[in-house]
PDB file with SEQRES, HELIX, SHEET and CRYST1 records, atoms N, CA, C and O in Angstrom:
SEQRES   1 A   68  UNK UNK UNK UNK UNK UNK UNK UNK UNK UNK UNK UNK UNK          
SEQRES   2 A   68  UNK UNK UNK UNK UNK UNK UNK UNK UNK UNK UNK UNK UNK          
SEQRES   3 A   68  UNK UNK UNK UNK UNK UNK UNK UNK UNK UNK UNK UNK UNK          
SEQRES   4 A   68  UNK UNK UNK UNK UNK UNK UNK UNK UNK UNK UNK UNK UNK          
SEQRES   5 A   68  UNK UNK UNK UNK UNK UNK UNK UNK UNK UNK UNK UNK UNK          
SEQRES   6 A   68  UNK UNK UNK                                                  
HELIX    1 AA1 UNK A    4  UNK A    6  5                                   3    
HELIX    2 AA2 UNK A   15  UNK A   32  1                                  18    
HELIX    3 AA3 UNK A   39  UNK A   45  1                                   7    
HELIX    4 AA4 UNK A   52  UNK A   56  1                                   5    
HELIX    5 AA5 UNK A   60  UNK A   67  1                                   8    
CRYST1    1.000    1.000    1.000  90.00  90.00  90.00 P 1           1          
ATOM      1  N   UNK A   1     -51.695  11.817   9.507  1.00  0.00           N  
ATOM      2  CA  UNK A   1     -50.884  11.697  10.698  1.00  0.00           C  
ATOM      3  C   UNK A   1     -50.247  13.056  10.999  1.00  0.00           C  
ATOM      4  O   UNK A   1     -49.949  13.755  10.031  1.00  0.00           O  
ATOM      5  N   UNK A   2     -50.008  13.502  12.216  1.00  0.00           N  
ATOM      6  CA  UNK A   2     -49.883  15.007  12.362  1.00  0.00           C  
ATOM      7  C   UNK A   2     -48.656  14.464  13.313  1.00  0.00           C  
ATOM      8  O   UNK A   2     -48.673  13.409  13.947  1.00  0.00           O  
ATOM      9  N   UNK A   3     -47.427  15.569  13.260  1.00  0.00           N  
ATOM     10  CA  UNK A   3     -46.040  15.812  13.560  1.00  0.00           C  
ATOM     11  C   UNK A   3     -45.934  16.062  14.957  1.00  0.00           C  
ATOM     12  O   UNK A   3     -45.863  17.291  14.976  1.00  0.00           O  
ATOM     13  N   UNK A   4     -45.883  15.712  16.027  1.00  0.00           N  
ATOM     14  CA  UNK A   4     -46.117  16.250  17.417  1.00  0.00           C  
ATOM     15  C   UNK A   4     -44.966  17.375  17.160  1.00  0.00           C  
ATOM     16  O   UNK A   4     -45.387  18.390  17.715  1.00  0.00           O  
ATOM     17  N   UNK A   5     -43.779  17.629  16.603  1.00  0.00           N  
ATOM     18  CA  UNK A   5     -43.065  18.452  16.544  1.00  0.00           C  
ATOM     19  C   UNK A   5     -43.290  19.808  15.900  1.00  0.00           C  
ATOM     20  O   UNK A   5     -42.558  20.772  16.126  1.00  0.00           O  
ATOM     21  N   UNK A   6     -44.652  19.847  14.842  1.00  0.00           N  
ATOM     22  CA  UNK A   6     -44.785  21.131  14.495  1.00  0.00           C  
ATOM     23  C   UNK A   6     -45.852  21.148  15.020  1.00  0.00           C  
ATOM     24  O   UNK A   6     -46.623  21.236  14.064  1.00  0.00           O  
ATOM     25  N   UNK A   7     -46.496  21.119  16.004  1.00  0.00           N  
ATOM     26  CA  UNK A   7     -47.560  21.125  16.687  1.00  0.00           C  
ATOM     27  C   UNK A   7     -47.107  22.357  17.943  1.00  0.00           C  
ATOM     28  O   UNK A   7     -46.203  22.028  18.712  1.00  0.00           O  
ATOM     29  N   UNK A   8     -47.722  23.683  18.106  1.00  0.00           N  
ATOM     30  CA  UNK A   8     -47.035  24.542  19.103  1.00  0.00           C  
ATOM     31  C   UNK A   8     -47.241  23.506  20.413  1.00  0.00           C  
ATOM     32  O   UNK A   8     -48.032  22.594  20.651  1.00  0.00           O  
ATOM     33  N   UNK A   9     -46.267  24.038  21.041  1.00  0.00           N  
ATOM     34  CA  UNK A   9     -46.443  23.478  22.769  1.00  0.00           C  
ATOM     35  C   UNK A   9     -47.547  24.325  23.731  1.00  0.00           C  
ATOM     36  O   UNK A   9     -47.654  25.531  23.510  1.00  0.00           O  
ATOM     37  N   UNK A  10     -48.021  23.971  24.344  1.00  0.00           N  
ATOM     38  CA  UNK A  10     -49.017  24.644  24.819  1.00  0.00           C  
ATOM     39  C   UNK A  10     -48.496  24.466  26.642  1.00  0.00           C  
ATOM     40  O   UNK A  10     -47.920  23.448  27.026  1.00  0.00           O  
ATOM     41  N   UNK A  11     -48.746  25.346  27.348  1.00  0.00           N  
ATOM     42  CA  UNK A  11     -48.337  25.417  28.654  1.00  0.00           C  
ATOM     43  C   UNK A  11     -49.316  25.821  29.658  1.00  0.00           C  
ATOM     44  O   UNK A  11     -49.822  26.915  29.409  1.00  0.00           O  
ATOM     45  N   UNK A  12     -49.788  25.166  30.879  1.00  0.00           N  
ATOM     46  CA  UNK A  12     -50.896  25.508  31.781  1.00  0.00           C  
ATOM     47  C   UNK A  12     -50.331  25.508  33.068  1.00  0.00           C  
ATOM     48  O   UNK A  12     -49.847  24.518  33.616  1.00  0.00           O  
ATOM     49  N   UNK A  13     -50.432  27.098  33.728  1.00  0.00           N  
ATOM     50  CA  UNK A  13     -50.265  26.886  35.075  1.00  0.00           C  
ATOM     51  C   UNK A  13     -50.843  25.915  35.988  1.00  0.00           C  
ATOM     52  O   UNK A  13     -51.519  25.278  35.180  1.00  0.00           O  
ATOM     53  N   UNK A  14     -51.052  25.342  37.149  1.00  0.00           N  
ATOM     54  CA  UNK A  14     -51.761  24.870  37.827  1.00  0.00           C  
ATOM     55  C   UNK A  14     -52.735  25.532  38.974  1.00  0.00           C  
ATOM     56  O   UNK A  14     -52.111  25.802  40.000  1.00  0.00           O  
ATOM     57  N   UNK A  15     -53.633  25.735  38.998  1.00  0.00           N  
ATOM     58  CA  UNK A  15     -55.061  26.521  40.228  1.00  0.00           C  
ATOM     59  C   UNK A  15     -54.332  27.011  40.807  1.00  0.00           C  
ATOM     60  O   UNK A  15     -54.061  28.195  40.612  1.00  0.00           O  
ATOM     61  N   UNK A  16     -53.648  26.157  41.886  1.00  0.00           N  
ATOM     62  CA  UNK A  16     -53.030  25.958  42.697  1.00  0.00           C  
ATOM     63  C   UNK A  16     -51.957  27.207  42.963  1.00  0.00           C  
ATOM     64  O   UNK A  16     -51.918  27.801  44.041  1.00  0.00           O  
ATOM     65  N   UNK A  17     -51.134  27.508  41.889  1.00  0.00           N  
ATOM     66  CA  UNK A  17     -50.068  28.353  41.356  1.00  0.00           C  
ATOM     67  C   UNK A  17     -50.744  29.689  40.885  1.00  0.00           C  
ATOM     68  O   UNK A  17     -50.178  30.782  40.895  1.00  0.00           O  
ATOM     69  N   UNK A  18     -51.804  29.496  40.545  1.00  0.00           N  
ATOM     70  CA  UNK A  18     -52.431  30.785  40.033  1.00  0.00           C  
ATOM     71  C   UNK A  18     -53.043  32.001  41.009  1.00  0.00           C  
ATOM     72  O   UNK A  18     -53.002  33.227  40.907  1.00  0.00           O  
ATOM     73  N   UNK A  19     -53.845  30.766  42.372  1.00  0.00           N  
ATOM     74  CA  UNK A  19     -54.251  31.273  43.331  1.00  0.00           C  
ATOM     75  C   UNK A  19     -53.009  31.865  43.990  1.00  0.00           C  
ATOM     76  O   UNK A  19     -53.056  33.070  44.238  1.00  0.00           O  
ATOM     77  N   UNK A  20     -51.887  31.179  44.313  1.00  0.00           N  
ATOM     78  CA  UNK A  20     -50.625  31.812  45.095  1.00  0.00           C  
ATOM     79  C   UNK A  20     -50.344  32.982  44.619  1.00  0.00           C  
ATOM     80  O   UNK A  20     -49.788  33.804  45.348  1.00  0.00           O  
ATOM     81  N   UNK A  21     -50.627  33.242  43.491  1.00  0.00           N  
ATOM     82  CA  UNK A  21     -49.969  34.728  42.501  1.00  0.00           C  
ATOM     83  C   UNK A  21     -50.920  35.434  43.386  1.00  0.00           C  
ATOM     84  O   UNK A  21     -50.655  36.193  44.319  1.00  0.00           O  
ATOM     85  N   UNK A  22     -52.328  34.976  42.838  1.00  0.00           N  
ATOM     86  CA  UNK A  22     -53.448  36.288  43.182  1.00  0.00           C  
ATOM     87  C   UNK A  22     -53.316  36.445  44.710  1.00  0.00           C  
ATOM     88  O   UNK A  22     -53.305  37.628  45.051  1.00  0.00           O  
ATOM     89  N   UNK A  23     -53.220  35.625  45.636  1.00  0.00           N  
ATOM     90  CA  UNK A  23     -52.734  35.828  47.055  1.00  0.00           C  
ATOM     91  C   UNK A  23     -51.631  36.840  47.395  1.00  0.00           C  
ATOM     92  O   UNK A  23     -51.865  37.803  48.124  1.00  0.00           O  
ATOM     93  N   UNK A  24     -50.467  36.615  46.874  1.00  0.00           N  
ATOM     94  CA  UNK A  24     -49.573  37.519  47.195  1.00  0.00           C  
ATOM     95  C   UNK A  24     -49.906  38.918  46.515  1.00  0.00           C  
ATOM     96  O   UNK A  24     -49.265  39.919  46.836  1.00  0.00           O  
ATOM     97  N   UNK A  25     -50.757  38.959  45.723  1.00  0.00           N  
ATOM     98  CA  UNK A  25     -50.766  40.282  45.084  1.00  0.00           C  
ATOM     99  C   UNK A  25     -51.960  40.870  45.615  1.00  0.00           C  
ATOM    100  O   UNK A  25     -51.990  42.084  45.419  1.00  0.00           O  
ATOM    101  N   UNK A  26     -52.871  40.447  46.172  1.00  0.00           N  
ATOM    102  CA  UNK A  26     -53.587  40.936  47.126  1.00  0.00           C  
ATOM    103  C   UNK A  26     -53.389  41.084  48.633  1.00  0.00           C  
ATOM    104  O   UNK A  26     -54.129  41.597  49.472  1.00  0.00           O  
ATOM    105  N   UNK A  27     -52.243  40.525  48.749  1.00  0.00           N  
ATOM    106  CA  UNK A  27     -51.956  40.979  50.504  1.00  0.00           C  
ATOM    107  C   UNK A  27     -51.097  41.870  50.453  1.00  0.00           C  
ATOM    108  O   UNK A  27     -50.935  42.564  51.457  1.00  0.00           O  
ATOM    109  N   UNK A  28     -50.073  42.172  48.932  1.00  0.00           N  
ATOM    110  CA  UNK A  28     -49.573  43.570  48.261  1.00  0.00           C  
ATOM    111  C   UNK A  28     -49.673  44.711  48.310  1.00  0.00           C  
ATOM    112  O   UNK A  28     -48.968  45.633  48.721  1.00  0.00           O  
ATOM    113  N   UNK A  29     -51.056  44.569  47.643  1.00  0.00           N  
ATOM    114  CA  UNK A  29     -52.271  45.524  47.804  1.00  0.00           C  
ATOM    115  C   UNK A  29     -52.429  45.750  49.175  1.00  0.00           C  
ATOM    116  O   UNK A  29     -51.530  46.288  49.821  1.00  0.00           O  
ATOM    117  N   UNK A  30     -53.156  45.505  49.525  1.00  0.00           N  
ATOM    118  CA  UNK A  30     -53.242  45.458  51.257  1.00  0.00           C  
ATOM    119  C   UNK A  30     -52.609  46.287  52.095  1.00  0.00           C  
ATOM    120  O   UNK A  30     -53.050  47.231  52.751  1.00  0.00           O  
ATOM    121  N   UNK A  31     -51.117  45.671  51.975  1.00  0.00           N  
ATOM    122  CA  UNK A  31     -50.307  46.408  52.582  1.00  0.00           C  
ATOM    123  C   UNK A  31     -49.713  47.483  52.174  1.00  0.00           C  
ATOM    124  O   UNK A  31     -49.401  48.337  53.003  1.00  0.00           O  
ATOM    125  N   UNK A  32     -49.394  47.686  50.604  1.00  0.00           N  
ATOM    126  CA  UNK A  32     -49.045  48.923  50.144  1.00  0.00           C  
ATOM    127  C   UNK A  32     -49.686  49.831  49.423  1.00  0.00           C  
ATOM    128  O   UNK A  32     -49.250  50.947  49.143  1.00  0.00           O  
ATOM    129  N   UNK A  33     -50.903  49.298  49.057  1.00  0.00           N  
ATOM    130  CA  UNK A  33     -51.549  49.750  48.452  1.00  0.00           C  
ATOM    131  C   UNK A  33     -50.915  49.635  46.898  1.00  0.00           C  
ATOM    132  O   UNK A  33     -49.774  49.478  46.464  1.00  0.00           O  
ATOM    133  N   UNK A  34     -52.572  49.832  46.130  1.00  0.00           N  
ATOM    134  CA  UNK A  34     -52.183  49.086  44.387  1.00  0.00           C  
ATOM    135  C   UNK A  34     -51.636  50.317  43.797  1.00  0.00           C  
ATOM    136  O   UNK A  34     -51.309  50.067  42.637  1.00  0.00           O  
ATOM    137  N   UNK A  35     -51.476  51.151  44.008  1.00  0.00           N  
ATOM    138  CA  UNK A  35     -50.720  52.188  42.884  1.00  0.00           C  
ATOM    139  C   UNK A  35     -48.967  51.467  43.377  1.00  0.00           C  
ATOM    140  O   UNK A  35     -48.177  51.146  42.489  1.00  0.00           O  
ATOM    141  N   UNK A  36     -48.766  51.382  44.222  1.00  0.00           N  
ATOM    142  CA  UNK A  36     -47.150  50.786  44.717  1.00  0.00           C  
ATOM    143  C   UNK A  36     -46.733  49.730  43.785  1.00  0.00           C  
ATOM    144  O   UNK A  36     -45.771  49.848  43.026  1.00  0.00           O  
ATOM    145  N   UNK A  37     -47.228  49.051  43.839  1.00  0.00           N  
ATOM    146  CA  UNK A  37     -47.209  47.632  42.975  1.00  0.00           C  
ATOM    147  C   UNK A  37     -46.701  47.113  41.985  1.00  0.00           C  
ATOM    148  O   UNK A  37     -47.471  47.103  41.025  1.00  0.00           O  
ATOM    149  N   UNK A  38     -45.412  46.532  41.741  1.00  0.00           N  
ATOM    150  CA  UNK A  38     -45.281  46.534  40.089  1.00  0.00           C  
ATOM    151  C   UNK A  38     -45.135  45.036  40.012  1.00  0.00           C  
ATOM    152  O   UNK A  38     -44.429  44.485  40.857  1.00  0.00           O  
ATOM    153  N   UNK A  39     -45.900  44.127  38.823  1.00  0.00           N  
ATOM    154  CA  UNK A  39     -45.777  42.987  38.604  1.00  0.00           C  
ATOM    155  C   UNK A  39     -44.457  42.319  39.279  1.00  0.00           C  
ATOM    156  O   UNK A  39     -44.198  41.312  39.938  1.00  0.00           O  
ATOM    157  N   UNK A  40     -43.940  43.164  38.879  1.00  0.00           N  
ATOM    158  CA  UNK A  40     -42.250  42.428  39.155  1.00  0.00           C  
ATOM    159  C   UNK A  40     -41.909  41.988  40.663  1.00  0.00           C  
ATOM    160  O   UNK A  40     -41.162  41.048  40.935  1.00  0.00           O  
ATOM    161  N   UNK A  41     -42.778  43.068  41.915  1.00  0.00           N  
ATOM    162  CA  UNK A  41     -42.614  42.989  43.263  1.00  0.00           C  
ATOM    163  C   UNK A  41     -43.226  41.753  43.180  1.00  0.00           C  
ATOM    164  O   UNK A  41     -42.538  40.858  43.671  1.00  0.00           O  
ATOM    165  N   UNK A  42     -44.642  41.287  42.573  1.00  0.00           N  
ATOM    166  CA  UNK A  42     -45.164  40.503  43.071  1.00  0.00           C  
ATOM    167  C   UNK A  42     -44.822  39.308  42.303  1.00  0.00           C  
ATOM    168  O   UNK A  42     -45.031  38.264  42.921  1.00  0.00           O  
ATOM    169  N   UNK A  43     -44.394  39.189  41.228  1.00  0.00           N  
ATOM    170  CA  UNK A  43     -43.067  38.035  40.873  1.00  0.00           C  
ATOM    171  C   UNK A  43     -42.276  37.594  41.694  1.00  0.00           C  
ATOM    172  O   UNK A  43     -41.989  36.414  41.899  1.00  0.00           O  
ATOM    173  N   UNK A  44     -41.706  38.949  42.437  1.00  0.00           N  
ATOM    174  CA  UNK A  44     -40.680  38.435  43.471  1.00  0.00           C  
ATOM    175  C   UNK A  44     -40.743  37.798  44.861  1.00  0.00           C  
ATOM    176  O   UNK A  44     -40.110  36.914  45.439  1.00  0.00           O  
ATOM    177  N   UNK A  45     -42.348  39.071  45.336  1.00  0.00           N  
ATOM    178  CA  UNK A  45     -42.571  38.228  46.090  1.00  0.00           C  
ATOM    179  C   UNK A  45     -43.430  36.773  46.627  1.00  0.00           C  
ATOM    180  O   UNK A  45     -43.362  36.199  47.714  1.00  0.00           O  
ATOM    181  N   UNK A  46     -44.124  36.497  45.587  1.00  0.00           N  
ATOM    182  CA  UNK A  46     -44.784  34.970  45.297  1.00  0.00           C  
ATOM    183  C   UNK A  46     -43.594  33.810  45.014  1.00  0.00           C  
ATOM    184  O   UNK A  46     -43.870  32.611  44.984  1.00  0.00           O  
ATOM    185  N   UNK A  47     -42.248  34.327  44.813  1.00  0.00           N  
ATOM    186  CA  UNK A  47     -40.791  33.393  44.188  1.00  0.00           C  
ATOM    187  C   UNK A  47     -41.471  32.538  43.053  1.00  0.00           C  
ATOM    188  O   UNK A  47     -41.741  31.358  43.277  1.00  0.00           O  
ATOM    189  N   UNK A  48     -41.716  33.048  41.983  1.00  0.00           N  
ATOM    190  CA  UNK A  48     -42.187  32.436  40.875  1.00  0.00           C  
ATOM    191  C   UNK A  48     -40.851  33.385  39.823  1.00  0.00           C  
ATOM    192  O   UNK A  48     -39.928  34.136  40.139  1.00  0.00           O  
ATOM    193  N   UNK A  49     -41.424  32.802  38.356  1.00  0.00           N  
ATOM    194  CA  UNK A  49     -40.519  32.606  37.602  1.00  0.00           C  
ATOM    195  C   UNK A  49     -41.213  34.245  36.682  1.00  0.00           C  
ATOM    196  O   UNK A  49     -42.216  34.843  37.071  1.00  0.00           O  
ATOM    197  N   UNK A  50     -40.817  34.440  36.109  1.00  0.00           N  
ATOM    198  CA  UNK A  50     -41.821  35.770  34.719  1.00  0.00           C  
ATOM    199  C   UNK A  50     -42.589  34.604  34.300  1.00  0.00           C  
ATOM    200  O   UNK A  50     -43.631  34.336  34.898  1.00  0.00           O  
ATOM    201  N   UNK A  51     -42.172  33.873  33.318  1.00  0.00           N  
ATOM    202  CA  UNK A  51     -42.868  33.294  32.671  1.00  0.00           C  
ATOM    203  C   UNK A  51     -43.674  32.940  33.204  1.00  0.00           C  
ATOM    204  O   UNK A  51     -44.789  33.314  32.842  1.00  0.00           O  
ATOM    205  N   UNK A  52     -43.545  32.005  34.378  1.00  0.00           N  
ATOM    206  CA  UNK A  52     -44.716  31.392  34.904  1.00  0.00           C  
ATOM    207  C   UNK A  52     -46.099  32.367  34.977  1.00  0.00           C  
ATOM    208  O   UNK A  52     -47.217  31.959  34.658  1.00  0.00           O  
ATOM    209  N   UNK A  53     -45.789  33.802  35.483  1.00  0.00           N  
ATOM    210  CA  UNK A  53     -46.511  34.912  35.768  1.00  0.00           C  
ATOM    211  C   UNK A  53     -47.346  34.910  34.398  1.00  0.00           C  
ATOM    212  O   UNK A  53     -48.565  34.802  34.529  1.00  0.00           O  
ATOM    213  N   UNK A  54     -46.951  34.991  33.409  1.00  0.00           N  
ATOM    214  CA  UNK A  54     -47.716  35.763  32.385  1.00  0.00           C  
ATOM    215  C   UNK A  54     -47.880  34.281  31.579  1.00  0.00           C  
ATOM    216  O   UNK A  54     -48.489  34.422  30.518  1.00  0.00           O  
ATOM    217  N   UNK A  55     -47.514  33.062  31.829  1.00  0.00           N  
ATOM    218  CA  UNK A  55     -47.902  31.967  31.504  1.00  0.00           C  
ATOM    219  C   UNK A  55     -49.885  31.630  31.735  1.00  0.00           C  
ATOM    220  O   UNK A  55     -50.651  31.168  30.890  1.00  0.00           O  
ATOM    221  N   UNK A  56     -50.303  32.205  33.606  1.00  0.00           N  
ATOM    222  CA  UNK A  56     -51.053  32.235  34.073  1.00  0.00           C  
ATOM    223  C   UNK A  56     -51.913  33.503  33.889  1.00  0.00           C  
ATOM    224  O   UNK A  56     -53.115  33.463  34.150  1.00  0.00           O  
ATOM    225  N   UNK A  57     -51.286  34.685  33.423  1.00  0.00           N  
ATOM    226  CA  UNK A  57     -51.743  36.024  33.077  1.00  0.00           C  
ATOM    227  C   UNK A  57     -51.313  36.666  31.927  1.00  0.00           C  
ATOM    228  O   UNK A  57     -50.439  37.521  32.073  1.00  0.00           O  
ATOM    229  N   UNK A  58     -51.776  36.422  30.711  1.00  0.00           N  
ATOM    230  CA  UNK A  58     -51.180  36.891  29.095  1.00  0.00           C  
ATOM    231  C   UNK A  58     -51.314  37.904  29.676  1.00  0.00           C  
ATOM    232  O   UNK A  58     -51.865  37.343  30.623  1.00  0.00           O  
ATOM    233  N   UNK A  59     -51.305  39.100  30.024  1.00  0.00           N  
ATOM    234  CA  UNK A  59     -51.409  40.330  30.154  1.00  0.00           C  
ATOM    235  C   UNK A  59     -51.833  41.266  31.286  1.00  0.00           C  
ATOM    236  O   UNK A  59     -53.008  41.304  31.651  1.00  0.00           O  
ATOM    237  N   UNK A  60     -50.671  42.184  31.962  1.00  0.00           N  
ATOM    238  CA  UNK A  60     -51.202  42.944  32.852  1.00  0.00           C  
ATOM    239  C   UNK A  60     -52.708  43.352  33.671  1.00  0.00           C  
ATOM    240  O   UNK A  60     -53.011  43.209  34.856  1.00  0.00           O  
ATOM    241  N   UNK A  61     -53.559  43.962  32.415  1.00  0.00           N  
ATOM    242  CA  UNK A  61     -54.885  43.755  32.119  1.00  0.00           C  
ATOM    243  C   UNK A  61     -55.531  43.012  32.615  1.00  0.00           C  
ATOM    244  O   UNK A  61     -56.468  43.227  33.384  1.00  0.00           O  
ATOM    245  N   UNK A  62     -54.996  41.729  32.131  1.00  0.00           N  
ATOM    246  CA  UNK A  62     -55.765  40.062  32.114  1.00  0.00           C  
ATOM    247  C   UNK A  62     -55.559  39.659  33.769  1.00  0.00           C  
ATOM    248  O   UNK A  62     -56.102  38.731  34.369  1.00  0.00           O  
ATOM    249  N   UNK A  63     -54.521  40.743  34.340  1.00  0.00           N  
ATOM    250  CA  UNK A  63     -54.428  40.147  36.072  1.00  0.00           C  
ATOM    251  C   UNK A  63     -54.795  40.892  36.494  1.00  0.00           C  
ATOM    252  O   UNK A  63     -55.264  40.410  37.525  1.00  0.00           O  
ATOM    253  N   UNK A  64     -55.001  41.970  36.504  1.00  0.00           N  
ATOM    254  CA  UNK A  64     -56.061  43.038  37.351  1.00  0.00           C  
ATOM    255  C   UNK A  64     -57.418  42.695  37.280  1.00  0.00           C  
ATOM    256  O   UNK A  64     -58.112  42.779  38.294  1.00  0.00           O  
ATOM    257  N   UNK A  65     -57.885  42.319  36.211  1.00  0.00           N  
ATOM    258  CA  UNK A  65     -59.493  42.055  36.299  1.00  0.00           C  
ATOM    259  C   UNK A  65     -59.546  40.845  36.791  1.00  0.00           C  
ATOM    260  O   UNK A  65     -60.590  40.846  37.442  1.00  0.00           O  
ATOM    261  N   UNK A  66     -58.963  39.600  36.900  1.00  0.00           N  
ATOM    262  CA  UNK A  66     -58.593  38.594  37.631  1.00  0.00           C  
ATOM    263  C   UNK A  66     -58.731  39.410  39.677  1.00  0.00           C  
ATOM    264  O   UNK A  66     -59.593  39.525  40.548  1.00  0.00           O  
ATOM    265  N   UNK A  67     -57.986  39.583  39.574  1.00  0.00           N  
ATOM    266  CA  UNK A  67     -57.712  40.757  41.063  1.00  0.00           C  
ATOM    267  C   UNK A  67     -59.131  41.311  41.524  1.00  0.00           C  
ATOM    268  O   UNK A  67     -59.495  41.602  42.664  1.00  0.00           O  
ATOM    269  N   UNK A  68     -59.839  41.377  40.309  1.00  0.00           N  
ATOM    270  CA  UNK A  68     -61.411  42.410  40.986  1.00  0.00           C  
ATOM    271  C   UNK A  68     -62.139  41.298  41.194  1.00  0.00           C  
ATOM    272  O   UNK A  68     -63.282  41.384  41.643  1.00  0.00           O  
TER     273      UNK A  68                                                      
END                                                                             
């Protein structure tokens, strides 16, 4: 029998939420071009949470090639 309590929690954005990120960070782009850009603008401007951000993207990296 296994402990649901020592079991890590595991967390999944929804499509839905993931696409909104990559949306705002490509109309970002767009408009300011990607050297301008810092995660954080596009945190701010999608009104999402950090976590949620890197919930959906472990890593900077991991959202740029997402982006291409």
């Amino acid at each position: 029998m296994t402990n649901k309590a020592s079991q890590p929690r595991t967390f999944t954005l929804s499509d839905e939420k993931r696409n909104h990120i990559l949306t705002t960070a490509l109309n970002l782009f767009d408009q300011f071009g990607f050297q301008h850009i810092s995660i954080m603008r596009i945190i701010t401007e999608a009104k999402i949470a950090k976590q949620s951000f890197y919930m959906a993207f472990p890593s900077k990296d991991s959202f740029i090639i997402e982006c291409l």
